[in-house]
N, C-alpha and C positions, 0 to 999 in steps of 0.2 A: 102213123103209129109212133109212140113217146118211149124211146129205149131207157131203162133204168141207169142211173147214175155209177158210178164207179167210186163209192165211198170206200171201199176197203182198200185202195190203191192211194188214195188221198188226192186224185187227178178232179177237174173239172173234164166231164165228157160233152163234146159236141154229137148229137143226131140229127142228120139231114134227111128233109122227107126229097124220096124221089121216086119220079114215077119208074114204071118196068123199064122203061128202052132204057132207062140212062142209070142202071140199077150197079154196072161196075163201073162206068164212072162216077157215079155218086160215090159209092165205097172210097175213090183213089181219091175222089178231094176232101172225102174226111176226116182219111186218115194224114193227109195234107195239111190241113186244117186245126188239126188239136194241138192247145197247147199247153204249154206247162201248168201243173196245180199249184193254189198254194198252201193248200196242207188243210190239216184239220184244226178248228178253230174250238176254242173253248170258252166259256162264259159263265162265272159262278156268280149265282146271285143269292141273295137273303130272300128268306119263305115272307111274302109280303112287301115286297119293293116289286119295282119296275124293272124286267129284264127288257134289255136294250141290245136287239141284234143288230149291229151294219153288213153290210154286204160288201163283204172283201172281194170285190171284184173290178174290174175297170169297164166301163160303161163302153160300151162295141158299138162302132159305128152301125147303123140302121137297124138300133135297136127296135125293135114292134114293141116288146112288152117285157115287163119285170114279176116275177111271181114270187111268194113262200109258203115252202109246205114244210110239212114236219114227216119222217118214218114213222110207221109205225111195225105190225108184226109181220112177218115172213119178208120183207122188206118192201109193203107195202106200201105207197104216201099216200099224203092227204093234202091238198090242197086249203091253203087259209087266208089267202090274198094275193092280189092281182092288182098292177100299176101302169095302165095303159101309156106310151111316150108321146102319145098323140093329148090323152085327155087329162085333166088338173087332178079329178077326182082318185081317191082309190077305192076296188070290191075289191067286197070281202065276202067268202064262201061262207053258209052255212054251217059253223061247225058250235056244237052248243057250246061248247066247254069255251072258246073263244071270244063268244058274243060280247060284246060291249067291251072289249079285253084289251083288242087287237090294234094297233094302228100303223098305216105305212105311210110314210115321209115323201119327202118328193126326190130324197138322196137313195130312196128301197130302204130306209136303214126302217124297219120292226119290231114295235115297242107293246109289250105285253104287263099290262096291268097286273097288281096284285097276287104275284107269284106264287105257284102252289107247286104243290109236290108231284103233281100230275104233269109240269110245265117240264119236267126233268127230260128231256127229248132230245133228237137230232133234228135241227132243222137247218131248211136247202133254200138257200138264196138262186132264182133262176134270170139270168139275163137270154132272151131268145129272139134272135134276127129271121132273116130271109130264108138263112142257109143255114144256119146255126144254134144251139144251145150252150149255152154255157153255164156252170154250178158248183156255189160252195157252198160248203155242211160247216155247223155250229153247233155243238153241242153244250147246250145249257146245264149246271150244278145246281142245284137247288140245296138251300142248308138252311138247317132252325136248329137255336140255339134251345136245350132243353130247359126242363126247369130245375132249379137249385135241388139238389138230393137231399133229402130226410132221415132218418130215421123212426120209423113207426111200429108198431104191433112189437114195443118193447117188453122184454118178461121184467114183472113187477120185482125180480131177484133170481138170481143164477146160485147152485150151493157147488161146494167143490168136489169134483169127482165126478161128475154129473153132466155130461154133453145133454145142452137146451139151447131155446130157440133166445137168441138175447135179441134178436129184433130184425126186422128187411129195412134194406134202403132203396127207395122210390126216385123214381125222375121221370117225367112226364113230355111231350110235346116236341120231341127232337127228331132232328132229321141230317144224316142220315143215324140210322141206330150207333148209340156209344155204346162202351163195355164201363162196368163199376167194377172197385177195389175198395176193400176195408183195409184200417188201418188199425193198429193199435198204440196209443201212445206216440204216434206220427213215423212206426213203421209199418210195410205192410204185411195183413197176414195170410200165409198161405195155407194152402189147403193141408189139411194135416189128417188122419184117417183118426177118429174116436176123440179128438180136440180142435179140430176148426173144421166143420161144412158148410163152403158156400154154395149155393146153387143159384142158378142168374134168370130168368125167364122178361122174354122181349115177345112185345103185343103190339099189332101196329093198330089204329083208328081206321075203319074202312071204310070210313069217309074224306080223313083228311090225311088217312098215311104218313099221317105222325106217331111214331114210337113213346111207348111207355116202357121203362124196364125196371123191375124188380129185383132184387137179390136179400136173399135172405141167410142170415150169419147164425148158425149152431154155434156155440163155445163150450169149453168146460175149462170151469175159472181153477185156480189157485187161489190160495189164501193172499199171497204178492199181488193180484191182480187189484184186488182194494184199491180206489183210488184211480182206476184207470181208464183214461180218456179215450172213445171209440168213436172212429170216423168214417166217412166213407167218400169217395169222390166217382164222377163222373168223367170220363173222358171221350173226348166228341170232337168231330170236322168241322173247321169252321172256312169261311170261303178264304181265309188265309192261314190253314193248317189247325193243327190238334190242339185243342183245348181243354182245361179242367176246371169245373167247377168243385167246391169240397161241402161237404154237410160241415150243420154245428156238429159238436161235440156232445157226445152224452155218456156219462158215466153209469154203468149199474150196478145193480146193491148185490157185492155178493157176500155171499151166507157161507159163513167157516165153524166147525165147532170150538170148543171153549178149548184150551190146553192148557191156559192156566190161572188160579185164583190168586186175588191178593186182599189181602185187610189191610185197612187204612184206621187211624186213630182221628177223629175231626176232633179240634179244641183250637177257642180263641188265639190258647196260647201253647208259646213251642212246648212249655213243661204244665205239669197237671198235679193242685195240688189237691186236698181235702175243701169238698165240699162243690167243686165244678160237675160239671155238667159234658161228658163226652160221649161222642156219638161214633160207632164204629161202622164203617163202610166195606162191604166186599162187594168185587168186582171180579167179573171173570171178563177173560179176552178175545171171547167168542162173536161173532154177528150172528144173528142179534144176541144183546146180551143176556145170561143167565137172570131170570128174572126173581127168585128165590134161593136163597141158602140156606146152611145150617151153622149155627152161631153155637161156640164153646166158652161157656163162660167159667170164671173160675169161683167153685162155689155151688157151681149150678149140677142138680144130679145128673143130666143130661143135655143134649144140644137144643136150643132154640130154635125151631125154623118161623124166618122171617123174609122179610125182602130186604134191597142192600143195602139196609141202613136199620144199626140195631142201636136204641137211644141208651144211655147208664144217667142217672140224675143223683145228684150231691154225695158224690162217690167217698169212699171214705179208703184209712192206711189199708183194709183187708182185702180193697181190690187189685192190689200189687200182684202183676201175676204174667202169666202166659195167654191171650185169646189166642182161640182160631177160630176158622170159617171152612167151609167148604162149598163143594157141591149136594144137592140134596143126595145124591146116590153114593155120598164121601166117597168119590175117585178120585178129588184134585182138595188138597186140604193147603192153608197158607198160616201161618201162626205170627204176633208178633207181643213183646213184651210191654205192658204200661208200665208206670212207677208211680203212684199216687205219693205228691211228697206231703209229709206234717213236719205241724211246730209245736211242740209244747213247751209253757213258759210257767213255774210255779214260784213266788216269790212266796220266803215267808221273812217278817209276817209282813200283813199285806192289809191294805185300807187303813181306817184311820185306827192308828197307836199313840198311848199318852203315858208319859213316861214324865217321872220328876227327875229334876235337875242334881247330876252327879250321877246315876245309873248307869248301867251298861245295858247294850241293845244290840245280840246278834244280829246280821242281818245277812239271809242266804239269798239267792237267786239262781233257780236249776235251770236248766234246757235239756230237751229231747226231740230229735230233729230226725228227718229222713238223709242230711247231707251237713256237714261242717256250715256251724252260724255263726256271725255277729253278734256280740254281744256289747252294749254300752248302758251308761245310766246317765240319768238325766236331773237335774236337782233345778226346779222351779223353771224350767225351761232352757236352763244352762248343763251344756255339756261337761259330766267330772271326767276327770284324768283316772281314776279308779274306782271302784266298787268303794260305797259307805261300811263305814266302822266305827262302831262307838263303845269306846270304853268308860268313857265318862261324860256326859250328855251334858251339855252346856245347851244354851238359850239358841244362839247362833245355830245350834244343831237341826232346830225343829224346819218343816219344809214341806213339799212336796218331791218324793223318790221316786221317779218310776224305772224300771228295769225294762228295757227293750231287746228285743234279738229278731234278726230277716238271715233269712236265708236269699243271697244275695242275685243266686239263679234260678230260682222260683219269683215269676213276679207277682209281685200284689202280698208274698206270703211274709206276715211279720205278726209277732205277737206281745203285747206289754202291758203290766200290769205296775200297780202304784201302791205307794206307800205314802200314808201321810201321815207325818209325824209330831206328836206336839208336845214339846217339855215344859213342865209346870215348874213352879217356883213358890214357895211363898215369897211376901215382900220382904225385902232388906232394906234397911235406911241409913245414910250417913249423909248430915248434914252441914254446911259450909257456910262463911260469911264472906263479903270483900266488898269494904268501902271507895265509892268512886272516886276517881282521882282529883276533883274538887273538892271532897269530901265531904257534900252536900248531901248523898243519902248512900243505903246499908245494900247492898244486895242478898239474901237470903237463898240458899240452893240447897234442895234436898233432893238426893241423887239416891233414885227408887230402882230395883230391880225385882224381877217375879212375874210369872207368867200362871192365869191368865193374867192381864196387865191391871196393878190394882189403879183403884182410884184411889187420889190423894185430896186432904180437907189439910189447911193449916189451921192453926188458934191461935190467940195469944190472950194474957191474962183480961183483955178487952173484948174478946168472944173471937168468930170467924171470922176468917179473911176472903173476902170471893176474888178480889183481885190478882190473881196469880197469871205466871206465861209457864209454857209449858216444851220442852222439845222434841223433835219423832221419835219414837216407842221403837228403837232398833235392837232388836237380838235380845228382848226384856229390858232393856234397860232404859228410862228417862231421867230428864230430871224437871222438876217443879221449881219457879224460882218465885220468889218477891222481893217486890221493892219497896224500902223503908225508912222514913226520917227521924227516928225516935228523941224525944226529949224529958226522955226519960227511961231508966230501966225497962225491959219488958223481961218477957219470956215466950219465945215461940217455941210451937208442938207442927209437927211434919207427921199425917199418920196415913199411912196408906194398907188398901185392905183389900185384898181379892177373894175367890173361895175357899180358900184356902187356912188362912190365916190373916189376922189385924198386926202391924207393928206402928209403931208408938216410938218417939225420937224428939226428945226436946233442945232447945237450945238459947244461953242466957245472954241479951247483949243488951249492954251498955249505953246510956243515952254519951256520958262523958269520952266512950270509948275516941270518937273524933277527936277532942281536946286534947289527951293525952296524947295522939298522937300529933295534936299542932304543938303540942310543947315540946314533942322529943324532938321535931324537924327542927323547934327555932334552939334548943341544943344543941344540935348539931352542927346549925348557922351560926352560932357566937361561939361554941368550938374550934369550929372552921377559922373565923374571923381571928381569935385569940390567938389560935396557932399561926396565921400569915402574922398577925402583929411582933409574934415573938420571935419568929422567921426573923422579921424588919430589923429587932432592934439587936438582933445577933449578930447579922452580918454585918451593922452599923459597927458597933462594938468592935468586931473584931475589924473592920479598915481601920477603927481610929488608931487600933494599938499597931497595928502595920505600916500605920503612917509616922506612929512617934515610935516606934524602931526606928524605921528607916532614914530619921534626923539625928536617932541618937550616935548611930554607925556612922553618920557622913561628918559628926565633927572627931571621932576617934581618927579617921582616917587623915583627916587634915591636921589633928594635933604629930598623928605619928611622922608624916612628911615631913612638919616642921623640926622634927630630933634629928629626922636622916638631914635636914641640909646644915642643923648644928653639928651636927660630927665629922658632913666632909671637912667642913669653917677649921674646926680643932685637927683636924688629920693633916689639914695641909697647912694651917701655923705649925702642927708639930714637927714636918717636914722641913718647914724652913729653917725652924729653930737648929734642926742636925745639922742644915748645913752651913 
């Protein structure tokens, strides 16, 4: 008979078979015999490796045989292999679940293939002698890593105030069973009575006694919740302590009502003048949004209902006003003011104006504006320093005026109009002569003014002349010239004639006129000449008489010497004579 082992004590028990006669001494030498345990042995393996039992024991001298069984219920064994010390081979008992699984070493150490959940046991290493048994327990861990948690059976939208189902998170295939936790926004969230229900539900495979478990997450959102990230994670044994796996992240859509609307102005540009194009947008702040409103126009007898965008096309100064919008059931209404700006620019007068030379020509340029404008004038493409004035219209006056004005914070807005101006003239003529300085021929200039610009014909009592020059036509005025050799008398006519009127201007020159002027130049050269000659014979004149002074004094001087040394001669005979 095979007495049961002593696992709850942690000892290895010896059982000696003995017959009747020697039934208390058998007792005294077993209990003689037993010796120390060495405890209970533990072995955690992964679900599909190789559990590897050795046999923590010391090999007892006249060992017969080595065996391993595993417990099972009521502290039943089961026998799974046997290792005879006599033979190389090892048996193995019948056990299905073992077959092809099992093998023993020539050390007893018991290596179990492909570990399952089923493998999760206590099993008893037996070394058994003559006299003895001896036996130690191992109990094997079995652990499967689950699979990644999910999030599935998500609500298409959560609305606020409203405990729903926002989704379960799943995990599949683990061993032994974890516990799930949701998070929100990566804290977690706890059970809350009418705002967070989780409930968890664990199913094992009854086949392979691997866990699935479920939890399924009730929320009731907030309108704050927008935007917020939901997780869930798994926690589970691993054969080196607790482990987390986490789900992705999913966000869901939740539904708040509107609180409040706003109109918007759409335009290219920041300000809005006459003649754009703006489009007015209302938005409410609801999930999902207001998908219709009611549009207040100004002008209009009542409100528009449209969707959030209401079009206004080439808008004019009377749309200056107040919109709003609202909701269709006006609960939430938002208003905001446009400003349609204008320009108006009226010049008078304005286009083309013709006016004759010496007139006066008011000339205004109004503006009307929605804001303080610019105003400048422009004369043929050149900037004036002030607005045109004409009191008396001169030729130089005529032009191109235009009057411009922008409003300088509205862009694109500017308005200007023109004036073109043009002073008529009849022609005037005054005519000129001047012989070259060789005096070889006449130059003739007839100096024209009048607008339109006439043309000019010269004659002379020899008919026309085609040969003429002519110089730029500036502010009406040219002039016409010819060139002339005459050798004789003539008479030229200078006539120039626009629409106006014909002028007529003659002029009489002199074939001699040259001559007389080479005879007054050689007058002037024997003038010239007569006066140096007379210059000459003056200043001759007078050296000579400077010169016969100057002889006539030097014998005065000498005769007078000669008295003074006759009278010392007499002074001092008459001195002698006294004494």
């Amino acid at each position: 008979m095979e007495m049961p082992s002593a696992v709850a004590s942690c000892f290895p028990c010896r059982l000696q078979r003995q017959t009747p006669l020697f039934f208390l001494l058998g007792l005294l030498l077993s209990a003689l015999s037993l010796r120390p345990g060495l405890g209970l042995y533990t072995v955690n393996t992964v679900y599909g490796d190789t559990i590897v039992l050795p046999c923590h024991l010391e090999v007892p001298n006249g060992l017969l045989f080595a065996k391993w069984k595993y417990e099972i219920a009521n502290k039943a064994s089961e026998s799974i292999a046997l290792r005879s010390a006599k033979k190389p081979s090892a048996q193995y008992d019948n056990v299905p679940e073992y077959k092809d699984r099992i093998s023993l070493s020539e050390n007893y150490t018991l290596s179990i293939n492909n570990a399952r959940i089923g493998d999760e046991k206590k099993f008893v290493c037996m070394f058994v002698t003559e006299d003895n048994v001896f036996e130690q327990a191992t109990l094997v861990k079995v652990f499967k890593q689950p699979s990644q948690p999910e999030i599935v059976n998500q609500a298409e939208f959560l609305e606020t105030e409203e405990l729903k189902l926002l989704g379960e998170c799943i995990t599949r295939d683990g061993y032994p069973a974890g516990n799930i936790t949701w998070f929100k926004n990566g804290a977690i969230l706890q059970h809350a009575e009418e705002a967070v229900v989780i409930d968890e539900q664990i199913d094992a495979d009854k086949t392979s006694g691997l866990y699935t478990i479920k939890s399924s997450l009730k929320y009731k959102p907030t309108k704050d919740d927008t935007g917020a990230q939901f997780t869930c994670t798994v926690t589970y044994f691993g054969p080196t302590g607790p482990e987390i796996i986490r789900s992705e992240s999913e966000v869901p859509n939740i539904y708040y009502p509107t609180e409040k609307v706003q109109i918007e102005i759409l335009s290219r540009r920041k300000t809005i003048k006459e003649g754009d194009n703006i489009t007015l947008k209302c938005s409410g702040n609801g999930n999902p949004p207001p998908q219709e409103f009611l549009f207040f126009i100004p002008g209009e007898p009542g409100p528009i209902r449209s969707s959030s965008f209401h079009e206004l096309t080439d808008v004019r100064r009377n749309a200056t006003g107040e919109y709003r919008c609202s909701l269709t059931d006006e609960s939430l209404i938002d208003s905001t003011t446009v400003t349609v700006h204008y320009l108006d620019l009226s010049l008078t007068p304005s286009g083309e104006v013709i006016k004759q030379i010496g007139e006066a020509l008011p000339v205004s340029c109004t503006i009307s504006s929605s804001r303080n404008a610019t105003v400048f004038w422009l004369k043929d493409n050149n900037r004036m320093r002030s607005s045109p004035s004409f009191s008396s219209l001169q030729y130089q006056d005529a032009g191109n005026y235009v009057c411009e004005t922008i409003l300088q914070e509205v862009e694109g807005l500017k308005k200007s109009q023109i004036l073109t101006l043009i002073v008529q003239g009849k022609p005037q003529i005054k005519m000129s002569k001047r012989t070259s300085t060789d005096g070889s021929y006449k130059t003739i200039a007839c100096h024209v003014e009048g607008f339109p610009k006439p043309a000019v014909q010269w004659t002379s009592s020899g008919g026309v002349i085609n040969k003429t020059e002519e110089t730029k036509y500036i502010n009406g005025k040219f002039i016409s010239k010819i060139k002339i050799a005459p050798e004789e008398n003539i008479t030229l006519t200078c006539i120039a004639e626009n629409l106006l009127e014909r002028a007529v201007t003659s002029l009489n020159v002199s074939a001699n006129d040259n001559r007389e002027n080479i005879n007054d130049q050689a007058k002037l050269i024997v003038g010239i000449v007569v006066g140096l000659l007379l210059a000459a014979t003056v200043a001759g004149v007078a050296y000579w008489l400077y010169m016969k002074k100057s002889k006539s004094a030097s014998k005065h001087v000498a005769k007078d010497l000669g008295n003074i040394e006759e009278n010392k001669k007499l002074e001092e005979n008459n001195h002698k004579l006294e004494a």
